[in-house]
C-alpha positions as CSV (number, residue, x, y, z in Angstrom):
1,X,104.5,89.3,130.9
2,X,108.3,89.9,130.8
3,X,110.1,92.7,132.3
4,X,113.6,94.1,132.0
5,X,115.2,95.4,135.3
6,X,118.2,97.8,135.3
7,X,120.2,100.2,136.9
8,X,119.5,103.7,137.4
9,X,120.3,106.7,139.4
10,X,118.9,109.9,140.1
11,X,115.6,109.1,137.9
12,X,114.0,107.1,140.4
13,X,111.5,110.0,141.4
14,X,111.0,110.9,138.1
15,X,109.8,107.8,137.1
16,X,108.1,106.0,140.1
17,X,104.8,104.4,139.8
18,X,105.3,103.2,136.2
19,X,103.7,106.6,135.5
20,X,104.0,108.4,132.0
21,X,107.1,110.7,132.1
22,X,108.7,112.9,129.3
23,X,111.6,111.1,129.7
24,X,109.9,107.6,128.2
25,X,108.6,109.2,124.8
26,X,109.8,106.7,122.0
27,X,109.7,103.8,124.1
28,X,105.7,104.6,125.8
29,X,106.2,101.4,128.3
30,X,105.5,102.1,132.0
31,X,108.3,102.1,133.9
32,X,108.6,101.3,137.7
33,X,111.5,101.1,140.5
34,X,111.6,98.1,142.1
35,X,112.8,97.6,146.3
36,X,116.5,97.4,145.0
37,X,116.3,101.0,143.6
38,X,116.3,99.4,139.8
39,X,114.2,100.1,136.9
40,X,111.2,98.0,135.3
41,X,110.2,98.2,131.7
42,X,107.1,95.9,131.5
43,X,105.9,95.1,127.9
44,X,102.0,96.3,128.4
45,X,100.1,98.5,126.2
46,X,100.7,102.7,127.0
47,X,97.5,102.6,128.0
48,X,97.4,100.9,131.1
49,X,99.6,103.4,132.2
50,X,97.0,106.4,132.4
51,X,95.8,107.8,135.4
52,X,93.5,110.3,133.9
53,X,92.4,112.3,130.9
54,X,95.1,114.3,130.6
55,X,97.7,111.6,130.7
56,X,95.6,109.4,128.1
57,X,95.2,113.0,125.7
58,X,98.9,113.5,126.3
59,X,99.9,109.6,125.5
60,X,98.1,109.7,122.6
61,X,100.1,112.2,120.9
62,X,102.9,110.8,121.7
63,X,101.9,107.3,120.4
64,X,101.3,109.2,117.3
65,X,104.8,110.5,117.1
66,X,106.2,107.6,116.3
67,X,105.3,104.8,114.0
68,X,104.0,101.6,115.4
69,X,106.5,99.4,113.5
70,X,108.8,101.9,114.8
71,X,108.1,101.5,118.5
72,X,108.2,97.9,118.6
73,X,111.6,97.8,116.8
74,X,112.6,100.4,120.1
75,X,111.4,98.0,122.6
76,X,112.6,94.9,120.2
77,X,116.5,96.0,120.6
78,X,116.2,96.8,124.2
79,X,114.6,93.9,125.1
80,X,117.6,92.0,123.5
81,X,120.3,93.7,125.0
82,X,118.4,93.1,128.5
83,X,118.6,89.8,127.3
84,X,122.1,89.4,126.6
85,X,123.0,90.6,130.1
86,X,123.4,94.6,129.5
87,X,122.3,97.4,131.9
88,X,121.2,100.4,131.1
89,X,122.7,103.1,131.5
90,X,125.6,100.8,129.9
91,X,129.6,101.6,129.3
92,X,130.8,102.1,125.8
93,X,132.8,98.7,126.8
94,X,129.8,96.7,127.6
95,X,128.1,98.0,124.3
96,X,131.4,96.8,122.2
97,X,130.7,93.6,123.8
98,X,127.5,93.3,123.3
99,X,128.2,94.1,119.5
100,X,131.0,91.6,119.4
101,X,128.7,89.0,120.7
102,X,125.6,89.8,118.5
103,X,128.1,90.7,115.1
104,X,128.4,86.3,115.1
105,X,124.5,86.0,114.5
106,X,123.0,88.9,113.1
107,X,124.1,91.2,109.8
108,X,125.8,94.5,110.9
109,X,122.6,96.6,109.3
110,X,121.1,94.7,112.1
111,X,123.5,95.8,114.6
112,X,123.5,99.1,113.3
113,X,119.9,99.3,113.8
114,X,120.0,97.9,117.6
115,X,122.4,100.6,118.5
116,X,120.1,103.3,117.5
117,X,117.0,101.5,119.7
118,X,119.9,101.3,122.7
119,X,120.8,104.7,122.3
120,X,117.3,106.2,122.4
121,X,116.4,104.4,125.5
122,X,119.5,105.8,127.3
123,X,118.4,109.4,125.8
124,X,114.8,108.9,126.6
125,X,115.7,108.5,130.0
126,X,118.3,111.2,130.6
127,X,121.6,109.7,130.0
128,X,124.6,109.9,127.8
129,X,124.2,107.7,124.5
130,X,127.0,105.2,124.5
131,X,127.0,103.6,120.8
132,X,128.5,107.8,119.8
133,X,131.4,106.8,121.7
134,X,134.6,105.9,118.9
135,X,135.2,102.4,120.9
136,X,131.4,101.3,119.8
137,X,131.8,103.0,116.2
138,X,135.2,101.5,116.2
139,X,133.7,97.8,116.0
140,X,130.6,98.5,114.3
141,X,133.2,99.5,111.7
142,X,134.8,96.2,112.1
143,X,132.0,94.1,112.3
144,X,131.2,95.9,108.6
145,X,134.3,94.6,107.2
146,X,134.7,91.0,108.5
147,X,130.5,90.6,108.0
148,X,129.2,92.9,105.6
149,X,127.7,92.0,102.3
150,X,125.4,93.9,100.0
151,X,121.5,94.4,101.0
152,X,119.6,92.2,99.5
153,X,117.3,94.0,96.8
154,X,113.9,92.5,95.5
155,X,114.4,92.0,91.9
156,X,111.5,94.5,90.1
157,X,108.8,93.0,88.3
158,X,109.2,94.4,85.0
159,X,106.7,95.2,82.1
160,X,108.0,92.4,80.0
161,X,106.9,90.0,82.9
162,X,104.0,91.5,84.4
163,X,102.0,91.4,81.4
164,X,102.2,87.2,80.7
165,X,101.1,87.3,84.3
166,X,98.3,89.5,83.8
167,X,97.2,86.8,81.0
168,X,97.2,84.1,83.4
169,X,94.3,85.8,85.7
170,X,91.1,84.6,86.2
171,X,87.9,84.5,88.6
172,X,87.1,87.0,90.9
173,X,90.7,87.1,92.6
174,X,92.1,87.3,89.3
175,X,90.5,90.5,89.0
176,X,91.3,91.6,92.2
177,X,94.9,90.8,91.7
178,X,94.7,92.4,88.3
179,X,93.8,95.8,89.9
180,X,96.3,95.3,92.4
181,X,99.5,94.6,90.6
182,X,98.3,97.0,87.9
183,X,97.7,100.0,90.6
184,X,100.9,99.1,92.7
185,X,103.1,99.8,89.6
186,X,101.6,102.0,87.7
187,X,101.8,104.2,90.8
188,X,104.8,103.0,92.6
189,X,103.0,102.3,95.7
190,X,104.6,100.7,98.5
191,X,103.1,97.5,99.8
192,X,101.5,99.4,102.7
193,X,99.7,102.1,101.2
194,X,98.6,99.7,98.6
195,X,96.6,98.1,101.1
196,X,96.2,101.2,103.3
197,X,93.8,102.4,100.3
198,X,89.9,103.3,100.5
199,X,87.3,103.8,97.7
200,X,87.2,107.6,99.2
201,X,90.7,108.0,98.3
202,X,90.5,107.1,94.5
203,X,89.4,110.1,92.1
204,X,88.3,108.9,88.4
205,X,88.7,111.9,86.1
206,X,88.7,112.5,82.1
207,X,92.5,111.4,82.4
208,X,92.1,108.6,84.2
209,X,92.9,108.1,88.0
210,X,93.8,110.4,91.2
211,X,95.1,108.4,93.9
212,X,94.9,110.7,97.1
213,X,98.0,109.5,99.5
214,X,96.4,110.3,102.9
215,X,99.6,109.4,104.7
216,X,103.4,107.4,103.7
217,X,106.5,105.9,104.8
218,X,108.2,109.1,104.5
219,X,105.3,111.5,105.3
220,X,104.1,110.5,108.9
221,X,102.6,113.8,109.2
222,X,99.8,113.1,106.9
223,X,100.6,115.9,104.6
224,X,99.1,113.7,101.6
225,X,100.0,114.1,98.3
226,X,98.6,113.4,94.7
227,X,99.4,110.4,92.3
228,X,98.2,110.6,88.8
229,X,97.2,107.3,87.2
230,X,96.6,107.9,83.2
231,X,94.5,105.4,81.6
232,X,97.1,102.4,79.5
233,X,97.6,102.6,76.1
234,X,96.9,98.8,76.3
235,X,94.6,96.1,77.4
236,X,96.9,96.6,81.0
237,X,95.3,99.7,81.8
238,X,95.3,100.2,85.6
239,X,92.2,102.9,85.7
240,X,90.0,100.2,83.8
241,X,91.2,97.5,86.2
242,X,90.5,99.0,89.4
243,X,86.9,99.9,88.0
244,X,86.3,96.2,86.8
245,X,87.4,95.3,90.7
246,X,85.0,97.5,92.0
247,X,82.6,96.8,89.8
248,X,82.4,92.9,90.1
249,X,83.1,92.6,94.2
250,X,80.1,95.4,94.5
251,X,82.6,97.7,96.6
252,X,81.4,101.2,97.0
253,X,83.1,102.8,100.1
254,X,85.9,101.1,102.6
255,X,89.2,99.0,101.8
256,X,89.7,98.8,98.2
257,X,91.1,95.8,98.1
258,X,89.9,92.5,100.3
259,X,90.7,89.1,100.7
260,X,88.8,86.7,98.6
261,X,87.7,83.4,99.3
262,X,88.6,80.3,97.0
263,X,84.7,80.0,95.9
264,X,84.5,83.8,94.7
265,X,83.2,85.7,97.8
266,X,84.6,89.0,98.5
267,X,85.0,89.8,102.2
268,X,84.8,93.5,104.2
269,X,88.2,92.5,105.4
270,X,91.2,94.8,104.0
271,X,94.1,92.8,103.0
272,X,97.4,93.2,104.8
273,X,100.8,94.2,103.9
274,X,102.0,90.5,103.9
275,X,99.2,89.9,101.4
276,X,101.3,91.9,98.8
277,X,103.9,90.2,98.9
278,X,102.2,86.7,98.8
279,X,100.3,87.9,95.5
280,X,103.2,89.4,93.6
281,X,105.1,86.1,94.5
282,X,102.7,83.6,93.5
283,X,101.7,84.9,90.2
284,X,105.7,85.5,89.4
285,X,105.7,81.7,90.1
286,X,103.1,81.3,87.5
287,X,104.9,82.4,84.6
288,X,108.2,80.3,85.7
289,X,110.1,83.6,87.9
290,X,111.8,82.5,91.2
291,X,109.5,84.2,93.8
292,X,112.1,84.1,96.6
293,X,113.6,86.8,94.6
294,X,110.0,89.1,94.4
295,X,108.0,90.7,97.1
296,X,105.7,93.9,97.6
297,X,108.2,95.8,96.7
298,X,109.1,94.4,92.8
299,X,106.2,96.7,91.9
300,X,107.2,99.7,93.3
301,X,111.0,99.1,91.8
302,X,109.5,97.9,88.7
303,X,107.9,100.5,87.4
304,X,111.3,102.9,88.3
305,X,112.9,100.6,86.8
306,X,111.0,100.3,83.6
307,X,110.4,104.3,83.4
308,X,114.5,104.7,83.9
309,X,115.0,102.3,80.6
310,X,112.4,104.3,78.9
311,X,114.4,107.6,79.2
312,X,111.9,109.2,81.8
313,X,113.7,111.7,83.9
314,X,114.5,111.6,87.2
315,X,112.1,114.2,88.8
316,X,109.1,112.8,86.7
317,X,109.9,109.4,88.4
318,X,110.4,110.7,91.5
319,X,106.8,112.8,90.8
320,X,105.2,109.1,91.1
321,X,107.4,107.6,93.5
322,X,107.4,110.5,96.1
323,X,111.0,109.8,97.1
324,X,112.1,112.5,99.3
325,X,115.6,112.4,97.8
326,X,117.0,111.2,94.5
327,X,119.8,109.5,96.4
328,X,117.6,106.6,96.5
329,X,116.1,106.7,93.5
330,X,119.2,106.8,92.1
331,X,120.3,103.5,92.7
332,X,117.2,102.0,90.7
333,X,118.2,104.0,87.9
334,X,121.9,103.0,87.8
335,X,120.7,99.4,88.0
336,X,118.2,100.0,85.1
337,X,120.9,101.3,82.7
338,X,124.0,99.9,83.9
339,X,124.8,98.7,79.9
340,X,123.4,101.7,78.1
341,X,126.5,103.4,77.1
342,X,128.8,101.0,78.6
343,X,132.4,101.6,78.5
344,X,133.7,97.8,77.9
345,X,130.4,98.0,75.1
346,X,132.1,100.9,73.7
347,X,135.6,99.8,73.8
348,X,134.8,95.9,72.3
């Protein structure tokens, strides 16, 4: 176990004992002062830190605040700039350097994103927030301009590709892969609730398929929503290939889908995000597609991508999708129909 140590004053009360405080809410590591009067953050599980039932009813709620990926992304950029030599609370100067120094091996989104982990442990424990000052802002704006370049986007996997891929399926992870791909696009899941998916959440009705969204990326609150899956006009039809799944691999309740052995045997294990990713790039390689350019995502992008060229409008799309704003859905369009109506195509 690895700790960070830094300066502090006028917490220490508050936050002897590594006990849970409402000051550490984002960050849920126990915190102790050692004999010099400085703070520990030791990187143990939240908890180890409970001393009771209320703290573990109280911790528990908080844990459930904030995402898990989240968290660790928190603790990720603080442990860095532990690393690097910073203190915290730390000087708008020493966070400039800090950037200067980082802004030589890591992509300024990357910086970006360290700044706001820094800033909520100095808010989570009381103090100022030094990447708002101007001379932090000042070089992140620089580091932009001498480093930036353009975020790298998976490419979709379009309808035109998807179905020679769907031709080249066999055996029983064919089908599973078949219900997968077919599922992930036609509803424009992301990779995680692909995955994320039970029997109990899929509705067959006259139509085809409801897909009940317990939980999101951008609904963390478990409002749930919706997805309608109609059956295909063709032999790709996504409600008929989940069914077939089920069907063969004998899978009545639990993870829809699971990892497969070579030799056929379905397991009771749920496939993880990763998995996504892996499948959509090795069937892309199948059919000749660079699969450093694909990844969970293509299928979600995809089918935007292929609705945008079909004419579908925006709110439809964003109906399947759930994107909270069009901002972001936007940008799949523009990409989608960047020659329709072109101005050089109209002028030439």
């Amino acid at each position: 176990m690895s700790s960070g140590s830094y300066a502090v004053s006028g917490a220490t009360q508050l936050l002897n004992f590594g006990s849970f405080t409402s000051g550490n809410t984002q960050f849920s590591l126990p915190i102790r002062v050692d004999a010099l009067g400085r703070v520990e953050v030791a990187e143990v599980a939240v908890q180890s830190i409970a001393r009771n039932e209320d703290d573990q009813a109280v911790m528990r709620y908080v844990e459930a605040a904030t995402a898990n990926a989240t968290r660790k992304a928190y603790q990720g950029d603080l442990r860095d700039f532990l690393a690097w030599g910073g203190l915290i609370p730390s000087t708008p100067e020493v966070l400039a350097a800090y950037v200067a120094a980082r802004s030589q091996l890591h992509a300024p989104a990357t910086i970006l994103r360290r700044m706001i982990g820094i800033g909520r442990a100095h808010t989570s424990l009381g103090f100022p927030d030094p990447a708002k000052a101007d001379l932090v802002r000042t070089v992140l704006r620089g580091c932009r301009r001498l480093h930036g370049k353009p975020q790298r986007q998976a490419a979709p996997l379009l309808r035109q590709d998807l179905f020679p891929i769907l031709e080249q399926m066999s055996g029983m992870r064919g089908l599973r892969d078949r219900a997968l791909l077919l599922l992930g696009f036609a509803a424009a899941l992301r990779r995680s609730e692909l995955v994320g998916l039970d029997v109990e959440h899929l509705e067959f009705v006259p139509e085809g398929l409801l897909v009940h969204l317990l939980r999101s990326k951008t609904d963390q609150s478990g409002c749930g929503r919706k997805i309608a899956v109609p059956f295909g006009r063709t032999a790709a039809c996504p409600v008929k290939a989940v069914s077939n799944w089920m069907a063969a691999a004998g899978i009545g309740c639990g993870p829809l889908f699971r990892s497969v052995s070579k030799a056929g045997a379905v397991s009771a294990r749920r496939l993880s995000d990763q998995s996504v990713a892996l499948i959509v790039k090795r069937n892309v390689n199948v059919i000749g597609l660079p699969k450093v350019a694909y990844s969970g995502h293509s299928l979600r992008s995809g089918l935007v991508t292929c609705a945008a060229q079909l004419g579908v409008g925006l709110m439809k799309i964003q109906e399947q999708t759930g994107h909270r704003s069009l901002n972001m859905l936007s940008r799949y369009v523009r990409d989608a129909n960047v020659f329709e109506n072109n101005a050089a195509g109209c002028v030439l």
